[in-house]
C-alpha positions in Angstrom: 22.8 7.2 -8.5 24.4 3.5 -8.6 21.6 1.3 -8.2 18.7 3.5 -9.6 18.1 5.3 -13.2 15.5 7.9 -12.2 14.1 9.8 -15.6 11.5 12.6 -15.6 9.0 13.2 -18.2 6.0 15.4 -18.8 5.2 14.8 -14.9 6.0 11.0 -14.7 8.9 9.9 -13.0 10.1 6.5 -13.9 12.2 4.6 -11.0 14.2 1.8 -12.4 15.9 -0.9 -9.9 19.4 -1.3 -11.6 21.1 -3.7 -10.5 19.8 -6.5 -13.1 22.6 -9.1 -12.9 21.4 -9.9 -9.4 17.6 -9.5 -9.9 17.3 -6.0 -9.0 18.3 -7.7 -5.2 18.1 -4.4 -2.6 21.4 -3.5 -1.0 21.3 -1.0 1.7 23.4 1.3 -1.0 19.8 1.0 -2.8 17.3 0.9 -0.2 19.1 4.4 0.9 18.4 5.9 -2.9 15.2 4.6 -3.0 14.6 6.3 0.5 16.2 9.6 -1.4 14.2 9.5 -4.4 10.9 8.9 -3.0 11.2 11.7 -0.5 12.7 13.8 -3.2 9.2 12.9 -5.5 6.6 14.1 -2.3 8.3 17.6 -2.6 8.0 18.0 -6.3 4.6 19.4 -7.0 6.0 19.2 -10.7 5.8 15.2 -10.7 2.2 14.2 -11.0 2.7 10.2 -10.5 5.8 7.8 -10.3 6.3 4.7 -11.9 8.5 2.2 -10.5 10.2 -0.9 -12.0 13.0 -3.4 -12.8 15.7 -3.6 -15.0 16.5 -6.2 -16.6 14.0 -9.4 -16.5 13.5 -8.8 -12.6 11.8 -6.3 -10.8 13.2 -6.6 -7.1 13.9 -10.1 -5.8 14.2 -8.8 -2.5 17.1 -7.6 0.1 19.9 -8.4 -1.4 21.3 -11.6 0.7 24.5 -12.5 -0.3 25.3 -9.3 0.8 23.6 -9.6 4.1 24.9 -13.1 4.8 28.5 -11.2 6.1 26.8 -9.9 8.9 25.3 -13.4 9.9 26.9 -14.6 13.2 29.1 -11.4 13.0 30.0 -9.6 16.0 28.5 -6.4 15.3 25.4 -7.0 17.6 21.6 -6.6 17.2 22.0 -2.7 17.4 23.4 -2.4 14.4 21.6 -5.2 12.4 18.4 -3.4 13.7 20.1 0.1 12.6 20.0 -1.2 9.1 16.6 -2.7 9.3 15.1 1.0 10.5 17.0 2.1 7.3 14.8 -0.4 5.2 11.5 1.0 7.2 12.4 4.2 6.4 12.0 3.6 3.0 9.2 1.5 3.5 7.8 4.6 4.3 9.1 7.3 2.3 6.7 5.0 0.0 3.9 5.2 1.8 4.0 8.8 2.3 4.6 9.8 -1.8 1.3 12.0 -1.8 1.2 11.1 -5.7 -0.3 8.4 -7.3 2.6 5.3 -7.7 2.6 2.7 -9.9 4.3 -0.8 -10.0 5.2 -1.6 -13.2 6.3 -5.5 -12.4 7.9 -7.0 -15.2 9.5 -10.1 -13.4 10.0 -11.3 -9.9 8.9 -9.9 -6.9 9.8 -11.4 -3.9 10.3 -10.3 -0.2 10.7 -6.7 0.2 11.1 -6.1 -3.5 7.0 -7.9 -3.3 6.2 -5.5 -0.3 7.8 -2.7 -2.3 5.2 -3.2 -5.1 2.5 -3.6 -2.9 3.1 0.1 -1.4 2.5 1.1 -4.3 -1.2 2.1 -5.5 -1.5 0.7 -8.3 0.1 -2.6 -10.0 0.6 -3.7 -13.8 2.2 -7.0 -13.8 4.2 -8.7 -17.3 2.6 -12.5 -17.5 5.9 -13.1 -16.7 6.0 -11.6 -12.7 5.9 -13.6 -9.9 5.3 -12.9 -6.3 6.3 -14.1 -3.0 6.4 -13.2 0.4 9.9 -15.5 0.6 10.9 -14.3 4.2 10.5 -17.4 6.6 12.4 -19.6 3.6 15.4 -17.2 4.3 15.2 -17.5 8.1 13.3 -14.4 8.3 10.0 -12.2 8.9 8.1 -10.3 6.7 9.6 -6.5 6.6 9.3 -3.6 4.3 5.2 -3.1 5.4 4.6 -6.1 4.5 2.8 -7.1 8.1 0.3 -4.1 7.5 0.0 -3.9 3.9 -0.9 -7.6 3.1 -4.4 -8.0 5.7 -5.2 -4.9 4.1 -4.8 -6.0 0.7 -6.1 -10.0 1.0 -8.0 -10.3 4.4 -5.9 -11.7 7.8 -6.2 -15.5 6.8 -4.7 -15.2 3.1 -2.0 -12.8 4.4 -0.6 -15.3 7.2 -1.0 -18.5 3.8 0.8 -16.2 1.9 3.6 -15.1 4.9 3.9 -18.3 6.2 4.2 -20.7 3.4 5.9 -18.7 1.2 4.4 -19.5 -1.8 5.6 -18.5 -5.2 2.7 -16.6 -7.1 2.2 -16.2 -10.7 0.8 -13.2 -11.9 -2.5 -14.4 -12.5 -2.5 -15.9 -9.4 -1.6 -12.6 -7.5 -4.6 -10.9 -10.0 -7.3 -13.3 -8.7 -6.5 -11.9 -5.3 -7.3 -8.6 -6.2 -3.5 -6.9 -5.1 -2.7 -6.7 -8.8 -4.5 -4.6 -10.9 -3.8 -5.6 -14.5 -2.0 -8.6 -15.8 -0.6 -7.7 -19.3 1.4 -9.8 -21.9 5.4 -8.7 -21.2 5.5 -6.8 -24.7 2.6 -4.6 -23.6 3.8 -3.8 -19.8 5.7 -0.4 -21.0 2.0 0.3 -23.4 -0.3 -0.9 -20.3 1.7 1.6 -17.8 2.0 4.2 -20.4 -2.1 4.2 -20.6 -2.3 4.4 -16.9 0.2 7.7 -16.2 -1.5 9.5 -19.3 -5.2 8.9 -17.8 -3.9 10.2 -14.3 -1.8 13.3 -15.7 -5.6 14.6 -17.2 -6.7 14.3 -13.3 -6.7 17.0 -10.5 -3.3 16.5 -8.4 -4.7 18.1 -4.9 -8.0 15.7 -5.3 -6.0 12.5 -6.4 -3.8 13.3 -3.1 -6.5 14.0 -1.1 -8.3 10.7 -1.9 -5.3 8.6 -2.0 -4.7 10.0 2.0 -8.4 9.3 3.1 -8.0 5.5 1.7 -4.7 5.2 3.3 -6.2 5.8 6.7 -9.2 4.4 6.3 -8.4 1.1 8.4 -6.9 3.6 11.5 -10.2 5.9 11.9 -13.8 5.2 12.9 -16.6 6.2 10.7 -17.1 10.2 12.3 -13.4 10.4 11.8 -13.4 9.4 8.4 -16.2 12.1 7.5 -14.8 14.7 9.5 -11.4 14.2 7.3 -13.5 13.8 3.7 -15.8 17.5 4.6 -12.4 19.2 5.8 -9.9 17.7 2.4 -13.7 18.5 0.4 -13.8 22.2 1.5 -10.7 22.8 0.7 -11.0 21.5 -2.8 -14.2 23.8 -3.1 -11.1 26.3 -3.3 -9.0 25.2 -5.5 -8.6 26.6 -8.9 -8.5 23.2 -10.5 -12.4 22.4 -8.9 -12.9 25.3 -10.0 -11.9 24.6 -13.7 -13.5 21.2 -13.2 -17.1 22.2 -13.3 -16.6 25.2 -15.9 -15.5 22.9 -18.1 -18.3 20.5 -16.9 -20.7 23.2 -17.5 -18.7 24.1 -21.2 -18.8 20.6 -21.9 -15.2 20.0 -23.0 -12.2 18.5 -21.3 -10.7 20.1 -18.0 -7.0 21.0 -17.8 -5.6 21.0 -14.5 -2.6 22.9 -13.3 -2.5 21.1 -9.5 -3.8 24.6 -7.6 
């Protein structure tokens, strides 16, 4: 691919934004591989979580814009600027749906949708040196990439419309005390922090982690019966899987499971 370096390892695959000399920026060149490569992970039952980051000293500083300011006042119509923003859903999506546990790894700046981008996924590690921002309206714009359903979710209504309409620039710590960033680590020990976090989830059942991560994603969408319903259903069918199975014999033989994701 030209914008991404995709590597695979022992059931982590690591997603790596390369275009450093603009900040990791999204063209729609990327936002189509990203699109590919997450859809590509949610049908691998050999991948067990993805990690996604920046090259460079950037993670993803957002769409790219100097790109997109050629179509600005162009005659090629709302259709197809709205063609291209579906594209950028899509992906938005093809996120949201990875049934794997994703991680963030944020070593620099994320703003816009490269900030929405690391929000979709589950879990974030930020470098000291990451900064966040939801940068839309300062570009003319409005928030995109999931950003209007993941941020309520993440901060509460009131802090998500501080955050989308002022547009402030967050430091890492800043973004930690909000509770949408998991870890903050110094820069040298991002790769170490991340690392920790892949080999803890590779000793963990896939079909459960999956299971858990769905209920939790459509948590806000269900009422209480619902969610129960959905927990006894995705719970009886873990009851037959072999890796519950090997859970509590090796409960039982007091000594570490190993799961095979069946």
């Amino acid at each position: 691919m030209d914008t991404l370096t995709v590597e695979h390892s022992g059931g982590v695959v690591t997603v790596t934004m390369n275009r450093p000399d603009r900040k990791n920026a999204a063209n729609p060149q990327m936002f189509d591989e990203l699109t590919e490569v997450f859809r590509a992970i949610a049908s691998d039952r050999q991948e067990r979580v993805m990690v996604i980051t920046g090259a460079g000293d950037g993670f993803c500083s957002g769409a790219d814009l100097a790109e997109a300011a050629e179509t600005v006042d162009s005659d090629r119509g709302i259709g197809a600027s709205l063609a291209s923003m579906r594209a950028v859903g899509q992906c938005a999506l093809a996120l949201h749906q990875i049934p794997q546990p994703t991680i963030a790894a944020v070593n620099g700046v994320a703003a816009g949708a490269g900030c929405n981008l690391a929000l979709g996924c589950d879990l974030i590690v930020a470098s000291e040196q990451a900064r966040f921002s939801q940068i839309f309206v300062k570009r003319g714009l409005n928030i995109d990439f999931g950003g209007s359903w993941i941020l309520p979710r993440l901060v509460g209504m009131h802090k998500a419309k501080e955050l989308a309409l002022l547009a402030d620039m967050l430091s890492a710590r800043e973004a930690e005390a909000l509770g949408f960033v998991n870890r903050v680590v110094p820069h040298e020990a991002l790769a170490g922090a991340v690392a920790d976090l892949t080999d803890r989830i590779l000793k963990l059942p896939p079909v459960a982690l999956a299971s858990t991560k769905r209920l939790l994603n459509q948590s806000f969408s269900v009422s209480m019966s619902e969610a129960l319903e959905f927990e006894d259903t995705a719970q009886a069918m873990n009851f037959g899987a072999r890796d519950t199975a090997e859970a509590l014999l090796a409960f039982l033989e007091k000594r570490d499971p190993n799961f095979t994701g069946q």
